[in-house]
C-alpha positions in Angstrom: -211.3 -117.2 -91.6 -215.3 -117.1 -92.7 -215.6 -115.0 -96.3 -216.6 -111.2 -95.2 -219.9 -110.1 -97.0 -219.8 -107.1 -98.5 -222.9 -104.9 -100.3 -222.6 -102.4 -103.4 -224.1 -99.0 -102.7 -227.8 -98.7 -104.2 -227.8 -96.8 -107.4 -230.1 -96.4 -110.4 -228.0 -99.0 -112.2 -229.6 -102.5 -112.4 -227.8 -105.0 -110.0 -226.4 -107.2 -112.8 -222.7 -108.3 -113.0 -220.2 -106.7 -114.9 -220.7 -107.2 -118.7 -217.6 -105.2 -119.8 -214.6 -102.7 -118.9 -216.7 -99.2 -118.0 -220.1 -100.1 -117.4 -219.5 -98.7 -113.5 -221.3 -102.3 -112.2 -219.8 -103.6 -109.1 -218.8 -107.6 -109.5 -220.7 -110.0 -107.6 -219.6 -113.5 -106.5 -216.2 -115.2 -105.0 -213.1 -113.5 -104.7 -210.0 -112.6 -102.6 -208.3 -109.8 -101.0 -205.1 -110.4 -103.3 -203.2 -107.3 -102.0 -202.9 -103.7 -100.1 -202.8 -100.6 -102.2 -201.2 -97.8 -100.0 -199.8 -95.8 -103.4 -203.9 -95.1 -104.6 -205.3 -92.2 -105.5 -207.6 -93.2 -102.4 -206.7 -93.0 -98.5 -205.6 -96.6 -98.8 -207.2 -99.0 -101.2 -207.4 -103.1 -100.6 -207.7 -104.6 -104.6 -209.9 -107.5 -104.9 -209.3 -110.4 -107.5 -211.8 -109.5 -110.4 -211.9 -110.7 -112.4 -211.8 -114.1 -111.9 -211.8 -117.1 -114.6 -215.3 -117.5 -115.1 -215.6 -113.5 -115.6 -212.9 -113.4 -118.0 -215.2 -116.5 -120.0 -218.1 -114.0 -120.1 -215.9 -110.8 -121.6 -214.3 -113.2 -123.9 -217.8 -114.8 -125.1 -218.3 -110.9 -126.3 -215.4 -110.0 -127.3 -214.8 -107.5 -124.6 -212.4 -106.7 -122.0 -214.2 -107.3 -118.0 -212.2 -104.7 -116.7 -210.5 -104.5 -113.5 -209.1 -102.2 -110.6 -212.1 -103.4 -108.5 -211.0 -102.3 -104.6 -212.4 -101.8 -101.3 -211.4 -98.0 -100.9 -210.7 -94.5 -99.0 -212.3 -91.2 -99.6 -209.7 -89.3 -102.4 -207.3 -88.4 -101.1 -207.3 -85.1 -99.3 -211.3 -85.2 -99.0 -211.8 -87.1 -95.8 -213.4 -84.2 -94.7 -216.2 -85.3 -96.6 -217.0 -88.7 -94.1 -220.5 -90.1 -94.5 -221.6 -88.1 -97.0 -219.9 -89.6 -99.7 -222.8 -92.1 -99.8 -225.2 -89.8 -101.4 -224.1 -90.4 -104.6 -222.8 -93.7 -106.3 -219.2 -92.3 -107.7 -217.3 -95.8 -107.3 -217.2 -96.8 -111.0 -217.6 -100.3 -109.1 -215.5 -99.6 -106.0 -216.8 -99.9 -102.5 -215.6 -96.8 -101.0 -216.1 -96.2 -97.1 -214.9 -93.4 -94.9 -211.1 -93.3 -94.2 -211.4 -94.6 -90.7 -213.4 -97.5 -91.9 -210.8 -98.5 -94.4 -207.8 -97.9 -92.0 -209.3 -99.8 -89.7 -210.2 -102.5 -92.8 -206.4 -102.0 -93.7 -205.3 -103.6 -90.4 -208.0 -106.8 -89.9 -207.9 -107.5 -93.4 -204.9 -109.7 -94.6 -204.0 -110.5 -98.4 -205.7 -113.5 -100.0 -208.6 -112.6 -96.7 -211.7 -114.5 -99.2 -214.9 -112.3 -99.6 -218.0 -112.9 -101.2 -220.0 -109.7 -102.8 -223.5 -110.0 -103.2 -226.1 -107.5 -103.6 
């Protein structure tokens, strides 16, 4: 199966890759679906595999921690009501969050170690 291509939502951060644990940049690069959430605090949540080697070599370098709980993800739960307009604002902390029929329908097509590149 050909990597899926996913975008970050625009926002007034710089695209830039993650530099530590909180900055609320979304990784960019190689990685994996490496398994299905369905306990999140998200309608359904797919976690992706950041970070990877050669982002835990950049956190070391400065002595910081590169974070995690990167995912493909629901509204939260109990505010699908608000669809499409979630995009207005930027309020992943790095996530890419799409309606909950989107990532139901994601859920299904999208099998564990499913590769995915992310680029902005």
């Amino acid at each position: 199966m050909p990597p899926t291509s996913a975008r970050a939502t625009e926002s007034a951060r710089p695209l830039a890759q993650p530099e530590q644990e909180g900055d609320q940049r979304t990784p960019e690069g190689s990685y994996l679906i490496d398994h299905h959430k369905p306990d999140s605090a998200f309608h359904l949540a797919l976690h992706i595999s950041y970070p990877n080697p050669a982002d835990l070599a950049r956190a070391n370098e400065r002595g910081a921690s590169p974070g995690g709980d990167i995912m493909i993800h629901g509204l939260p739960n109990g505010r699908g009501w608000i669809g499409k307009w979630h995009r207005v604002h930027d309020w992943t902390s790095g996530c890419f969050a799409v309606t909950d029929a989107q990532i139901e329908e994601i859920w299904r097509a999208v099998p564990d170690g499913t590769p995915i590149e992310i680029r902005p």
